[in-house]
C-alpha positions in Angstrom: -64.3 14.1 -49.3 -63.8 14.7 -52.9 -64.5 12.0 -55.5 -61.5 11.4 -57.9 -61.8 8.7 -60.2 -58.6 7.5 -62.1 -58.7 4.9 -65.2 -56.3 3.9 -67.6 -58.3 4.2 -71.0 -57.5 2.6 -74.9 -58.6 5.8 -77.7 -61.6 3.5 -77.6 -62.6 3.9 -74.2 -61.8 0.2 -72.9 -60.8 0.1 -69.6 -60.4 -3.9 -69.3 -57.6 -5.4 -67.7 -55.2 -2.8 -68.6 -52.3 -5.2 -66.8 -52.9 -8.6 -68.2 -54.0 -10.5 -65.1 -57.6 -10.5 -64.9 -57.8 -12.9 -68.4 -59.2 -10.5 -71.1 -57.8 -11.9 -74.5 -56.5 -8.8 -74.8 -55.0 -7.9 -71.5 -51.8 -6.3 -70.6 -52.8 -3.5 -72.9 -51.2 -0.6 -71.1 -47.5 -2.0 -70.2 -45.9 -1.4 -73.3 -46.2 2.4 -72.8 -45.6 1.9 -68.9 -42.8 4.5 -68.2 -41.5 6.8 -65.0 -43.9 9.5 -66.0 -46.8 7.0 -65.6 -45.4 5.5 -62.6 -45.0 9.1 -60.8 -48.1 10.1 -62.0 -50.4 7.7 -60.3 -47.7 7.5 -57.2 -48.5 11.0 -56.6 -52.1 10.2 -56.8 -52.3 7.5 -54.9 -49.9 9.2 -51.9 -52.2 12.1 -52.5 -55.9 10.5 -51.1 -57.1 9.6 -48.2 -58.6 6.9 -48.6 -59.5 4.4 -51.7 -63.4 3.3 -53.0 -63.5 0.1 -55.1 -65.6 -2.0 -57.0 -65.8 -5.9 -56.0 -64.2 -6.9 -59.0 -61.3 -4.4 -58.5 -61.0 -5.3 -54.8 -60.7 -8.7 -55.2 -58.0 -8.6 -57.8 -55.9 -5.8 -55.9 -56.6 -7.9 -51.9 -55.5 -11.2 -54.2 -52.3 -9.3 -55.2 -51.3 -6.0 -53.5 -50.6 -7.6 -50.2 -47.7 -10.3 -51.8 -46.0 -7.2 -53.3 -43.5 -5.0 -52.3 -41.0 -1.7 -53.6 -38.8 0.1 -52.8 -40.4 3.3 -53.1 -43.6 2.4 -50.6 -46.4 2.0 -53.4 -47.1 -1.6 -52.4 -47.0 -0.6 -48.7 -49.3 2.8 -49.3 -51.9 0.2 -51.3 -51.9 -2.0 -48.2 -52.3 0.2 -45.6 -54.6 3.4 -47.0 -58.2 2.9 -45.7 -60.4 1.4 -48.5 -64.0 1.4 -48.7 -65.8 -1.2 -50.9 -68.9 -0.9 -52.8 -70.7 -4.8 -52.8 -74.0 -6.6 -52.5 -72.4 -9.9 -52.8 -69.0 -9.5 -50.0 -69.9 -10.7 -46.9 -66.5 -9.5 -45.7 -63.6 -7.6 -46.5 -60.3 -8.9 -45.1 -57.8 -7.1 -47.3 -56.2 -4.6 -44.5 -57.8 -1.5 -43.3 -60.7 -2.5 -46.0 -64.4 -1.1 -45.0 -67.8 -2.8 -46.6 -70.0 0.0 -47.4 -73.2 -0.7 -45.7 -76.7 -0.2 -47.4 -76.7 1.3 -50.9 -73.9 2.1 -52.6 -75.4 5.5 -53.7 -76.5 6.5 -50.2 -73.0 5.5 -48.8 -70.7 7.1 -51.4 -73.0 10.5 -50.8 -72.4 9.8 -46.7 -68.7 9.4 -47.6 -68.6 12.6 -49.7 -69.6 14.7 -46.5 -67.1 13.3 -44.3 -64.0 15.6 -43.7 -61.1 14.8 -45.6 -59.4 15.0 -49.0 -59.5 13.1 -51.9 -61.9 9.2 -52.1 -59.6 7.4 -54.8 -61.8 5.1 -57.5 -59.2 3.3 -59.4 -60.8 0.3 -62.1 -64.0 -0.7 -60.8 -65.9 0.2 -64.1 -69.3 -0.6 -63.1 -69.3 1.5 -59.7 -67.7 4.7 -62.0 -70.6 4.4 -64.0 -73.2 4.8 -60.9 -71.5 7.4 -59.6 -71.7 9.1 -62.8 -75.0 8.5 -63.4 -75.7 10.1 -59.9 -72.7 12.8 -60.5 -71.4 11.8 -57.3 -67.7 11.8 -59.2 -65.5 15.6 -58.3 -62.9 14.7 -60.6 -61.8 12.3 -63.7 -57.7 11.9 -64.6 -57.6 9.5 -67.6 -54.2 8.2 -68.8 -55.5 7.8 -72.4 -53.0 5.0 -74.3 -52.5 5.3 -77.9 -54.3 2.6 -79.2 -57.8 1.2 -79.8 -58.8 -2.2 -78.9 -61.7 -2.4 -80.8 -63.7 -4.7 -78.0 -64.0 -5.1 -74.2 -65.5 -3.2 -71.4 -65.6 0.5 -72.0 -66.2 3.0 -68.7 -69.2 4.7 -69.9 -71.1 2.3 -71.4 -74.8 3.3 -71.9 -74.2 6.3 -70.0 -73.4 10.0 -71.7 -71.6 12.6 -69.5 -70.4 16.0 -70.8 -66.6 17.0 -69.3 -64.8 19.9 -69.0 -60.9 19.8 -69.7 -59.2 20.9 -66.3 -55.2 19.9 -67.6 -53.9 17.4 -69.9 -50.2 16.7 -70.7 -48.4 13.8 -73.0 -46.0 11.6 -71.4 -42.6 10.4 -73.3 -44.3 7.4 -74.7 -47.1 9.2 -75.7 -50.0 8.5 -73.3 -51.8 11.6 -72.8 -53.0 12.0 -68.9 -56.0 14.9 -68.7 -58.3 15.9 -66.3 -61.8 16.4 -66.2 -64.6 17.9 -64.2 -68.2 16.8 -65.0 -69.8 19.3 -66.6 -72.7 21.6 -64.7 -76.4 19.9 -64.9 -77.5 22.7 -67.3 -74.8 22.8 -69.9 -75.7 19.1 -70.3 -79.2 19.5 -71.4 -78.2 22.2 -73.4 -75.9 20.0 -75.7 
């Protein structure tokens, strides 16, 4: 499976509580720019995996809310039913449906997961587990929907971590939120920077 991790980023990097509900003073961030374009864009990704990895953080807030929701395009119903796998030391179950504890470490897992047949392991939020995966460059793919504004404070993805990218496509939406894509950069053009 190929790792495809998907955040919605201030020009400051912050990635915390881009929809208001997890109590950042700042939260709710992203919806003033939240247009078709964006909509589309992370319907097709989401329709496009096989299955989802999350943080404990992440799952918790989307098994609290995803399963009281529902649309009429099947978003709500594809986040309910797609298989998710969850990264966590401290879950001693996960009852959200079709969810999946990883078992063991989370590095050793996500690198079994990676073999397994199949397309595209979706890592939406879940900050912290981005940044392990990172570290270990377990991650195939980055799309960033990059909002145009800077927070100034709050939880940035790559804290205390640097990590080289190279540009795979970018485009602007209507309100001006620019989604791009990124590979990670080979090993050796890292050490050369």
């Amino acid at each position: 499976m190929r790792i495809v991790v998907s955040e919605l980023l201030s020009q400051d990097g912050v990635v915390e509580d881009p929809g208001g509900c997890e109590g950042y003073a700042q939260g709710g961030w992203a919806l003033r720019w939240r247009d078709g374009e964006i909509e589309q864009d992370k319907k097709d990704e989401l329709f496009g995996a096989d299955a989802m990895l999350l943080g404990r953080v992440t799952y918790e807030a989307y098994a609290a809310a995803w399963p009281l929701m529902s649309d009429g395009d099947g978003f709500a119903q594809r986040m309910n039913s797609i298989p998710k796998f969850v990264a966590s030391s401290v879950l001693q179950t996960a009852t959200w449906t079709n969810s999946r504890l990883l078992s063991g470490g989370v590095i050793d897992a996500v690198t079994a997961l990676k073999r397994r047949p199949g397309g595209d392991l979706l890592v939406t939020g879940s900050a912290s587990l981005v940044r392990a995966l990172a570290r270990y460059r377990l991650v195939d793919l980055y799309r960033f929907a990059i909002y145009p504004l800077a927070l100034g404070s709050g939880k940035r993805l790559f804290e205390g971590h640097r990590i080289d990218l190279d540009l795979v496509g970018h485009r602007a939406t209507s309100t001006g939120v620019l989604l791009s894509s990124y590979r990670p950069a080979p090993a050796s053009k890292e050490r050369a920077a």
